[in-house]
N, C-alpha and C positions, 0 to 999 in steps of 0.2 A: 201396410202390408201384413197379411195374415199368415202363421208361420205357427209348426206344432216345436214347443219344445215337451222334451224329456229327460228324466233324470232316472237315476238308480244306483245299483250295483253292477255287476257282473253281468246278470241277466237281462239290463237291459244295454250293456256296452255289446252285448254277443260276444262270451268269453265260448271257447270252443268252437262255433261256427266256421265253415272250409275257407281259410283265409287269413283267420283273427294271429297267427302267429307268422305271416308275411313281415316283410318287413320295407314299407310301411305295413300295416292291417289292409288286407284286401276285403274284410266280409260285411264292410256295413253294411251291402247292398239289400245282406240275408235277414238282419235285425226286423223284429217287427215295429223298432221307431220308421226305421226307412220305409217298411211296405204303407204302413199307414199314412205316411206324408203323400207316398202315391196316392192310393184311394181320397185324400184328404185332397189332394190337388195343392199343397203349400209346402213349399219350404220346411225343412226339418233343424234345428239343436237340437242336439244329443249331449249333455254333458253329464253322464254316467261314466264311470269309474269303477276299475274292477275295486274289492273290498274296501267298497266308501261307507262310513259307517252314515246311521241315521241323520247326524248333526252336521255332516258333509252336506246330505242331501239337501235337506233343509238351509245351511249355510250359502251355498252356492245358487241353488235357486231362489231365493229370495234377492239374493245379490244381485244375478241377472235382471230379476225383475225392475228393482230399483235403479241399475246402469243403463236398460235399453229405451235406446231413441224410439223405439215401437215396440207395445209387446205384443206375446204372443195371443194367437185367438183358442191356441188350447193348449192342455196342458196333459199330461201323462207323468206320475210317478209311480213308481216300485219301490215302495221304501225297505228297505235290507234287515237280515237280522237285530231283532233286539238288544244280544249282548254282545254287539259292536258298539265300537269305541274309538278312541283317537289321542293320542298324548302329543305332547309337544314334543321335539328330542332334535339335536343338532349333530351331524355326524361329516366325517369329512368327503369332500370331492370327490364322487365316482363310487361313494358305497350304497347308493339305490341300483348301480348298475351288478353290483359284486352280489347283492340279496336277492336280485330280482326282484322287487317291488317297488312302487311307483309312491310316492310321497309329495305332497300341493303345502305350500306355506309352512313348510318343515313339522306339520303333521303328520305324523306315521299310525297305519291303520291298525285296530289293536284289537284281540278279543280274546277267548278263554282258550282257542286253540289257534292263537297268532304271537304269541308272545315272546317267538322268535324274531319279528320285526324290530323289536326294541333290542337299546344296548344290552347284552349280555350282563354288565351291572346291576341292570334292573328287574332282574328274571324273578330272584326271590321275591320282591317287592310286588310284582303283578301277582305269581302265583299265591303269595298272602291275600291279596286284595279279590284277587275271584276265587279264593275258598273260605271267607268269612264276609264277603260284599252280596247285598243281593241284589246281585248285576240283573238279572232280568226283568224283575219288575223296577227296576230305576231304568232301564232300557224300554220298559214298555211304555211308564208314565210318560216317557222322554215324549216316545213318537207318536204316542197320540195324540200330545199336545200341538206336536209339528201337523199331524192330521188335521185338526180341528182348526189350525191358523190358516194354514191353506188353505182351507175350503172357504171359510172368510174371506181372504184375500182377493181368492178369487172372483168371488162373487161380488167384495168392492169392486173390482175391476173389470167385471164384466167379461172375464175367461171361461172356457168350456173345460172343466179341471174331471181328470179320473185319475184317481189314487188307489191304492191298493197295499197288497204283501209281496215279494218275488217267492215265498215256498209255504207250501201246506203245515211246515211244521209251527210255523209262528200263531196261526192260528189254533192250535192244539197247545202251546206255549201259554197263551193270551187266555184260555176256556182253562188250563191246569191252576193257573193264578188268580183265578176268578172262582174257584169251587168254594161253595156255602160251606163249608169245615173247616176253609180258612177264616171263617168270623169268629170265632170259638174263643173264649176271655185268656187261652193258653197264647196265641197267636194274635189275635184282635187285626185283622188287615179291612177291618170292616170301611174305616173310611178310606182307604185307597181303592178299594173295590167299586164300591161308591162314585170315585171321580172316574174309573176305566167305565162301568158301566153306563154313566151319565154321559161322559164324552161318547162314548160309540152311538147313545141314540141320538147325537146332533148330527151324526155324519149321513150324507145321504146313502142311499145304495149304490153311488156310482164313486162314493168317494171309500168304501167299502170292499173291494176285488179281495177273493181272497180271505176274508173275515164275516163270513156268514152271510157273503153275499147270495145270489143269484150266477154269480159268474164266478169261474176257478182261478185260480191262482196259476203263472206261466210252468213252476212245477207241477202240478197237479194237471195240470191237461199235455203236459208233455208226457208225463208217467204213466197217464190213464191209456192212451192214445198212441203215442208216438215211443219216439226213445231218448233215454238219459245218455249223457254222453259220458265218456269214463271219468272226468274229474265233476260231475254233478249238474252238467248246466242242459239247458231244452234242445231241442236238435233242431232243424231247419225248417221241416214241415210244421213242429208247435211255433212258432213265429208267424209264418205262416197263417194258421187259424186264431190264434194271439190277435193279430190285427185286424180280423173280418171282426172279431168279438170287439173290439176296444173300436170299429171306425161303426159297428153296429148301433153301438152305445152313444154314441155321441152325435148318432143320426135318427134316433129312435127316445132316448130317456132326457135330452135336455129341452125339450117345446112341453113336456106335461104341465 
């Protein structure tokens, strides 16, 4: 059986979309996972997650891969900000519901402006660590290495894989980390530069959305285009076109 999964963040669970705070969630319908399984003709997984950090993403989908009695015939990710993160932390019964956050294998999702999810004990301890860590390029080598194994995988497996970024800023993140004046004997990031630049020219341009591709990031074509919703996520109509572009792709760039 042929079946699309996808993964991500927020953006591709449809955080904001007319619905998403029902109770169950009414909006998958609106996701551009779901329009595309239409157009696809196959079955849909979804297992995105609001503020999943990259290692989630990575974690889980590979997981599925390895548990399912059949995989998937394609594959769709949105891999999530760079300086996300995730720590272990154990808390008592009913304080996911008290925080409002959602938390998988007693991982709680973390990052330089989340660091209200963790115990209040540990507050010092983060903000030490993201004001002397450099959390983004340790976030960035992270996912591009998750980048580059999927695209392998997939391709042992014989999956139709399109990967990407969920916002334009990571891209502008990724081009600030990578400027030739960080090679300079004061700094020297020459050999990390090195593996970011080599990794991206193994990725194909479908494994690329969002990163110098041909095709926009679901930010960026929501912003360009449509509208942002008030806590920062795409609106209905960029979904919408989100899916003609990504069922485009996958009808057009994998026979060359």
């Amino acid at each position: 059986m042929s079946y699309l999964l996808t993964n991500g963040c927020s953006f591709v669970w449809g955080d904001e979309l007319e619905g998403y705070d029902n109770d169950p969630p009414s909006h998958h319908h609106l996701t551009f996972s779901h329009l595309l399984s239409k157009k696809l003709d196959v079955p849909l997984v979804n297992l995105a997650s609001c503020g999943a950090c990259n290692y989630k993403i990575f974690r889980d989908t590979t997981d599925h891969l390895r548990k399912a009695k059949e995989l998937p015939s394609h594959i769709v990710i949105l891999w999530s900000a760079w300086q996300r993160d995730e720590t272990p932390s154990a808390h008592h019964v009913g304080w996911e519901d008290e925080i409002e956050i959602q938390r998988w294998q007693c991982m709680t999702q973390i990052s330089p402006s989340r660091t209200q999810n963790v115990n209040s004990d540990w507050y010092g301890a983060y903000e030490m660590y993201y004001a002397y860590v450099n959390y983004m390029e340790l976030g960035i080598i992270r996912t591009i290495h998750y980048m580059t194994h999927m695209q392998w995988l997939c391709e042992t497996l014989g999956i139709k894989l399109i990967q990407g970024v969920f916002h334009q800023r990571m891209w502008k993140n990724l081009l600030g980390a990578c400027k030739p004046i960080r090679r300079n004997p004061e700094e020297n990031w020459g050999p990390w530069i090195d593996y970011i630049q080599d990794s991206l020219g193994s990725l194909k341009p479908t494994s690329r959305i969002g990163l110098g591709s041909d095709w926009p990031d679901l930010y960026q074509l929501s912003k360009t285009k449509y509208t942002i919703k008030p806590f920062a996520h795409p609106d209905e109509d960029a979904q919408v076109e989100y899916a003609d572009m990504l069922y485009n792709i996958f009808q057009n760039e994998f026979d060359k």
